[in-house]
Structures are given as structure tokens and as C-alpha cells.
N, C-alpha and C positions, 0 to 999 in steps of 0.2 A: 695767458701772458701776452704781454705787447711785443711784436718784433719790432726791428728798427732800418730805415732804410740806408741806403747810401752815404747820407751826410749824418747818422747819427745818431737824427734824431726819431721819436718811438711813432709806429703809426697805429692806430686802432686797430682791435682785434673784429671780426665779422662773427656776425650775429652767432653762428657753426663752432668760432674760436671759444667767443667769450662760454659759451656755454658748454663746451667741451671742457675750459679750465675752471668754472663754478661746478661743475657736477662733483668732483671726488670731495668737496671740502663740508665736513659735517657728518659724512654719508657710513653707517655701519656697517661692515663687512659683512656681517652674519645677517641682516634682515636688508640689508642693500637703503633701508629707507633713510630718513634723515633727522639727524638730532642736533639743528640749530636752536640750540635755546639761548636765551638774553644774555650779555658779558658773560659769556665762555669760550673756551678756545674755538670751537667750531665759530661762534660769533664774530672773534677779532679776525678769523681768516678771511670771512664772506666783507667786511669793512673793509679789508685789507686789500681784497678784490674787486670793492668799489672805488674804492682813491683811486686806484691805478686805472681801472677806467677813464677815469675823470683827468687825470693830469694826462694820460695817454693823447686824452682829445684836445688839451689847452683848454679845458675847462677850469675856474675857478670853485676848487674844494672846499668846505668849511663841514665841521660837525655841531649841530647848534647844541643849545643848553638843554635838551632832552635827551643827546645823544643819535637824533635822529642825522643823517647823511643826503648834502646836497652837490649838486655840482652844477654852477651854472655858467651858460652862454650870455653874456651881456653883463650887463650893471643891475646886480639884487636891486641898488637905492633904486632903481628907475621907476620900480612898482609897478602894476597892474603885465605882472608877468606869467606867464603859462608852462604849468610846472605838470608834470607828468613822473612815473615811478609808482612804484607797490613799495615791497618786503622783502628780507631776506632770510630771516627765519622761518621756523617750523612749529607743526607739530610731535609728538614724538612717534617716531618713524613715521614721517610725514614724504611726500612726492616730488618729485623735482620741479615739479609747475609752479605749482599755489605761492606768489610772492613774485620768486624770483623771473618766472616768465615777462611778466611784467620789468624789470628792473632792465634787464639785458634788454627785451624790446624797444625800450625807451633809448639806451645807449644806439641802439642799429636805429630807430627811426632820427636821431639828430645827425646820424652820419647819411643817412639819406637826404636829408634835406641840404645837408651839404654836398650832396652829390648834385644836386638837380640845381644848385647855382641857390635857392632859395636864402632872402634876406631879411628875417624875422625885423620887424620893427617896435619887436617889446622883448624881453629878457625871455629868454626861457631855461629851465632846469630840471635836472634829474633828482627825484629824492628816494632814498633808499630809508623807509620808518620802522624806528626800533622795537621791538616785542610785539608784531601786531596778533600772533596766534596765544600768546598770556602760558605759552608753555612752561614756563618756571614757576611765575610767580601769580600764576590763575586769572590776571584781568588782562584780556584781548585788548590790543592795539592801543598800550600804556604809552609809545610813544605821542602817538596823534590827541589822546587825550589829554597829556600831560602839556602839549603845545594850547590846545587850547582851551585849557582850564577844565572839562570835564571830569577828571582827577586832579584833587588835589596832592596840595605837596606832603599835607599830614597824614593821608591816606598813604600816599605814595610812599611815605617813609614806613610804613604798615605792615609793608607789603612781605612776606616772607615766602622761601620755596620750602621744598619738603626736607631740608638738611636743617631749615630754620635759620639759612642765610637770609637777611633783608637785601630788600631794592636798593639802598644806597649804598650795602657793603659789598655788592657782587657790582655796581659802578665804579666805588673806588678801586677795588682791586682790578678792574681792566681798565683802571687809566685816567677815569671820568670823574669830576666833581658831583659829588651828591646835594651839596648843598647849592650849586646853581639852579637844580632842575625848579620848572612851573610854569606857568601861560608864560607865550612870549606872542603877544599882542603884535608889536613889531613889525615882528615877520608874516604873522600873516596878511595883513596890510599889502605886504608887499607883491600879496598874489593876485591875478586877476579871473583866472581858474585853475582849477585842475583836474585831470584827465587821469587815471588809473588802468589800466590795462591788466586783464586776468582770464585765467582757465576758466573757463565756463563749470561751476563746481556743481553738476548735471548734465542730462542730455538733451537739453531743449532743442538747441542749435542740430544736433547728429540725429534728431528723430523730424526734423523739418518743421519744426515751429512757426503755427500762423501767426501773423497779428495784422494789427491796420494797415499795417506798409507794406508788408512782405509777408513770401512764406518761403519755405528753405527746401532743403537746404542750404546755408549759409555758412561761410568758415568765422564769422564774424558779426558779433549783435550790441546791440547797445543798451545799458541798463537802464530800466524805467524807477525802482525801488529796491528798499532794502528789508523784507521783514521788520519787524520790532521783534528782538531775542534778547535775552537776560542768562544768566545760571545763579544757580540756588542749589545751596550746601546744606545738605538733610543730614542732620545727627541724629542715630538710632541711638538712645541710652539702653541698655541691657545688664544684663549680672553675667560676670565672669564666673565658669565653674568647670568641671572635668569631663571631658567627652565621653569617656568610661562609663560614667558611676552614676550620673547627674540623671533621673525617669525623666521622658520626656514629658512627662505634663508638671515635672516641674523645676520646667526650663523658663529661664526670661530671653529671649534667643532673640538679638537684633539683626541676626541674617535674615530670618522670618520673616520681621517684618517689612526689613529693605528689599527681599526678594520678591512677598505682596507690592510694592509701592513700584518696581522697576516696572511689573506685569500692570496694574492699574497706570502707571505713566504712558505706557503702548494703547494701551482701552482709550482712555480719552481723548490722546493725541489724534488717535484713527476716527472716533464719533465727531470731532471737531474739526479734521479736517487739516489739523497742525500737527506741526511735530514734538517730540520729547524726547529727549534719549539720555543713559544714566551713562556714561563714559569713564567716568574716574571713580574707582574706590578706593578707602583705607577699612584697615581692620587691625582693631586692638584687643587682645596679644598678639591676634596675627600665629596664631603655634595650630597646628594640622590636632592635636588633643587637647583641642581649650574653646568652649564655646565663649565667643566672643563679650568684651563689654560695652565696646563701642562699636560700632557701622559708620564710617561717613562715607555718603556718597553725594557727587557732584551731577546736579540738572542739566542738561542745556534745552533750552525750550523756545521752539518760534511760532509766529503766527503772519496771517497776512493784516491783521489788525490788532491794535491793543486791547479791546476788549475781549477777543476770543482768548487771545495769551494769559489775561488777567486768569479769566473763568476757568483755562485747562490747567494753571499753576495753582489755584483754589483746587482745585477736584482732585487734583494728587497728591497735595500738602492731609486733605481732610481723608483721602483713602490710607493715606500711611498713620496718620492718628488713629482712627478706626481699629484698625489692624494693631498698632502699636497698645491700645490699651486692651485688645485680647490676649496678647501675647507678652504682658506686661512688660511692654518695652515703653518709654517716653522717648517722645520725638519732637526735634528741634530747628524749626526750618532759617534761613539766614540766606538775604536776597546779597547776591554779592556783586553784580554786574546788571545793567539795566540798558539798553538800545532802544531807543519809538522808532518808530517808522520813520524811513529815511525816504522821500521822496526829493528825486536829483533834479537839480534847476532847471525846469520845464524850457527855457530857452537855450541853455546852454543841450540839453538832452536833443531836443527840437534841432538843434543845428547842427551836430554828428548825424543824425540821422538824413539830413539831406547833403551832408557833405557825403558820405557814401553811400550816396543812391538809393536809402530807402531798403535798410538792412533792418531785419527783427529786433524789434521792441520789449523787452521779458522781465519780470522780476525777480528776485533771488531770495533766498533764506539764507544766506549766508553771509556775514558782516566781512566790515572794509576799514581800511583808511580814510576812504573818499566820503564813506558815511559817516562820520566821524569829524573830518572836517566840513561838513556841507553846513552844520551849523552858522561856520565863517566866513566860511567863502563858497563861489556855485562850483560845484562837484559835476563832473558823470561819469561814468565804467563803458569799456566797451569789452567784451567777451570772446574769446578764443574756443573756437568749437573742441569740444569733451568729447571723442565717439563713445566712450564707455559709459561715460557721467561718475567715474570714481573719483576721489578727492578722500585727501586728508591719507593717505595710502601708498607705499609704492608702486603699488598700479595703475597710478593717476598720470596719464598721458595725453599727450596731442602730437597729431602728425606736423613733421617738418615743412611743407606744404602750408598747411592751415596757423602757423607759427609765422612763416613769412607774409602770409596773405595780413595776420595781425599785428606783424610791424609796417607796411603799405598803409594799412588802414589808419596805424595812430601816427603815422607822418603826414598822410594827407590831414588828418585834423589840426596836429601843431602846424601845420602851414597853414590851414584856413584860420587858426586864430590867432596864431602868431602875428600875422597881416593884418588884419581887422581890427573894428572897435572894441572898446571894453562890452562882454557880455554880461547884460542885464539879468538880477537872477527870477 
């Protein structure tokens, strides 16, 4: 919350406040983790907690036609502005970092700059973007994509969570036109970069990661790339029958074969050098005495190139076929999400990195906002050291120390760019 001084009116909360009052909101009692997922009440409070940031500082509020949340210093029309912010959602029972670290650091780095007298000569803004973890409704960072066309709006109306609510009716019911959303060209126009700040979802940084510039440790890195990652929605078809009574040879058992496919998704990941991991399942009947008729289970799969990701999602589609016509299950794969390679605007990347002195240079497997928009406009990340390297977890933490040292770092950037010319991507 904002307090207020003598004459009234409210003064910003410090980096300690604000994060003190976004911790309880979303947060489960019982597993302490977090379940912000897209227009829900956990959602409208972390929104709720963003305005008031924003007007707290005399900043100009607006929620644009995706839903996504800005606040900016200056004149939006002015263009070629430097826009900084993550996310504020989750996934389920998800960490207090991944998102929101970012979100709040951005609010403490614009009151630092106003600390030290600095006088940006281009706009800048905070943005807070909506569903970037796809926790409801299964596609990651629906708001960023929906800004700049990478989803569309007939997908987008598509979109259903597991109640079988759609994307446009869990909008309208928090407030929001369904019918506005789609590219808004516009606005991105208006941007000249943008600068994302997050937990290092790893422990590159906490194990002292070399590269060209530096080696560590480092409380603070800057991202070079993003994997190329997708997921794919594998349908075991099988026969429902009675756990009792049913010989096992003649079973058609789609656990089987999704429990062969989860083990071959680990073998290739590991021969290849990428990752796989099966994270989400259903099961139909779902009853503890009924071998199942359906399996679905959810991929997530990265690589540090598209061809190896191509070749290890081929090898695990064709081991669960294999396996599925022994076990006379049929199996149905369905790509539902798609990322290439995100490689960040090599000048924009290049000038963070000598703005703070030649801090680690590292890739990630883990998708963004910023990769996302980099399509539009030049993108980069700078990294908040992980001692643990957990994420996605309630164990996922950073010390308070290495959290300030990462709002220092993206204040000195928004002042080197804020000052300077438009960068070239």
C-alpha cells in the first residue's frame, strides 16, 4: 500500500513495501505457492496492485485492448519510448519471483532515477503483460502475442481452460471487452526498446558462469537468447474397462503407453542434449477401478536450435506410436504452441552489457515477453542471480541483496537509454 505524507498526498512504496504488499495476493495457504491465473480474482488484485503503483507515482495508467497494464512517464504519442516490466501471474503454485520480480523492480528503478535528479528525454514506462505463464488457458504469453499478432483473434476466442470457460468469457466477466482484443500495431510503434528484468530460472549466475566479458560470480547477467520451445498435446486413445476383471493381455491401457512415451521423452531429451518434460496430465474416467479411455498428456520441449527440437519431438511422437500400437492404444499428437529462437538485438544486448561493466552474457530455455516482442521491436533481459536455480516452485528465490543490486542495474540502463539515441536493432 501507498502511505501519504503531510500534505495528503500518496508517496511510493520502496522496493521492501511494494513487495511486502504483492506477496499475500494469489498465494495458497496450504502449499504457500501461487495461483495467479488470467481474469480471476487472484488476477484482478495483482492489477489492482499495479494501478496503484502507478497513480501512487503520477504516472499515467492505461489497460490496452489485450488487457495488458501500462504506466508511463512522459507522452506515449512521443514514441521511440523505453518500456521496461515482466508479469504478474503464475504458474500453479508457482514462486514469488518469476514475473513479478521484475514488475516491482521496474517501479523501484523509476523512483531511483528520480532520486538521482535524472531527466529521461524519451517517455518511459512500466508494463505489467497479461497470461504470460498460459496457466488457464495453455498458451504462454497470450498477452504479448495477442499485441503483436502472433495469435490471433480466432484462435484467441478458441481458447478454453479446464471448466471449459473461453478466453473471451473469463474477459468479460473481469471487466474486459472480448471483442477489442488483436494486434495493436500502434502501440508498438510507440516503443523504442524494451528491457525485461527476471530471476535467473537457473543457476548459471550462482555457480559463476564464464563467458567473453566476465566470469562470476555476478548478482546480475544479461540475456544473449531464448531457446526455440513449443508444447504438444499427446492423446492416448485406449478402451475403457474394469480394473477387477479386465486379463492383462487384454488390456488396451493408455497409461502404458503415455508412461512408455513420458520415459522415451527423458532418453532423447538427454541423447540430444535438450530438454522434454510431460507436466500436465488428464485422465478419462479418471476412477482409481477403471482402466482408463483416454490419456492426455501436455509436452514441453526446448532446444538450443530448431532442428535438434524438430528431431527430439519426431523421436518421441514416433516412440509413443510404437508403443501405442503394441499396446493397442492409437495415439494423436497436436502442436499447440510454437517459439524459434529468440536471439535479443545484438546492439541493444551489446550496450547493457557495457553499460554495466561487462556482466555474464548466457542463454536460457525459458520463454518471455521480451522474446515475444523482439519480433517488433529490439528486446533484451537482464537476469537476477537464482542461488538454487529453482523456478516455477515455491522454492524459487533470490536474496534481497542481489534483488537490489538488479533494480541498480536496470536503472542504470533506463538512464543510459532513456538519454541516448534510438537503438538500432
Amino acid at each position: 500500500m501507498t502511505e501519504r505524507d503531510v500534505t495528503g498526498a500518496r508517496t511510493p512504496s520502496s522496493f521492501q513495501e511494494m513487495w511486502r504488499d504483492l506477496a499475500p495476493l494469489g498465494r495458497d495457504r496450504e502449499t504457500r505457492g501461487y495461483r495467479r491465473y488470467a481474469w480471476t480474482g487472484a488476477d484482478a488484485d495483482c492489477r489492482a496492485w499495479f494501478r496503484a503503483q502507478a497513480e501512487s507515482r503520477g504516472l499515467t495508467y492505461e489497460s490496452d485492448r489485450n488487457g495488458n497494464q501500462w504506466a508511463w512517464l512522459g507522452d506515449p504519442a512521443a514514441g521511440d519510448a523505453v518500456v521496461t516490466g515482466s508479469h504478474l501471474d503464475s504458474v500453479p503454485d508457482g514462486g514469488a519471483f518469476d514475473g513479478p520480480l521484475g514488475v516491482v523492480s521496474s517501479f523501484a528503478a523509476l523512483d531511483a532515477l528520480r532520486a538521482r535528479g535524472a531527466t529521461p528525454s524519451r517517455p518511459l514506462a512500466v508494463a505489467n503483460f497479461g497470461d504470460e505463464e498460459g496457466a488457464r488457458f495453455g498458451l504462454a504469453c497470450a498477452g504479448s502475442r495477442l499485441t503483436t499478432g502472433q495469435l490471433t483473434v480466432e484462435k484467441a476466442h478458441e481458447l478454453r481452460d479446464a471448466d471449459g470457460v473461453t478466453l473471451p468469457q473469463a474477459m468479460e466477466r473481469a471487466g474486459y471487452d472480448p471483442e477489442a482484443i488483436g494486434p495493436d500495431p500502434e502501440r508498438l510503434t510507440r516503443i523504442g526498446a524494451f528491457v525485461e528484468l527476471h530471476i535467473e530460472q537457473g543457476r548459471a549466475l550462482a555457480a559463476g558462469v564464464s563467458s567473453s566479458s566476465a566470469t562470476g560470480p555476478y548478482p546480475v547477467g544479461v540475456a544473449s537468447a531464448i531457446w526455440p520451445h513449443g508444447r504438444w498435446r499427446f492423446d492416448f486413445h485406449g478402451e475403457a474397462n474394469h480394473a477387477g476383471t479386465t486379463r492383462l493381455e487384454d488390456r488396451h491401457d493408455p497409461m502404458l503407453t503415455y508412461a512408455n512415451t513420458v520415459l522415451a521423452a527423458r532418453k532423447k531429451a538427454r541423447l540430444a542434449g535438450a530438454l522434454a518434460t510431460f507436466g500436465k496430465v488428464a485422465v478419462e474416467p479418471n476412477g482409481v477401478n477403471a482402466i482408463p479411455s483416454l490419456v492426455r498428456g501436455w509436452l514441453d520441449s526446448r532446444a538450443s536450435d530448431e532442428e535438434t527440437l524438430a528431431a527430439v519431438v519426431a523421436e518421441i511422437e514416433q516412440a509413443a506410436t510404437e508403443r501405442g500400437g503394441r499396446d493397442g492404444v492409437r495415439v494423436a499428437v497436436t502442436r499447440e504452441s510454437f517459439t524459434p529462437i529468440v536471439e535479443f538485438a545484438h546492439a541493444l544486448r551489446d550496450r547493457l552489457g557495457e553499460c554495466l561493466g561487462g556482466v555474464p552474457v548466457l542463454p536460457t530455455g525459458a520463454g518471455h515477453d521480451a522474446g515475444i516482442l523482439s519480433a517488433a521491436v529490439p528486446t533484451a533481459m537482464l537476469y537476477v542471480r537464482n542461488p538454487t536455480g529453482v523456478s516455477h516452485s515455491p522454492a524459487e528465490f533470490a536474496e534481497e541483496d542481489d534483488c537490489v543490486a538488479g533494480v541498480t542495474a536496470l536503472a542504470d540502463v533506463l538512464e543510459d537509454l532513456a538519454c541516448q539515441p534510438t537503438i538500432s536493432r
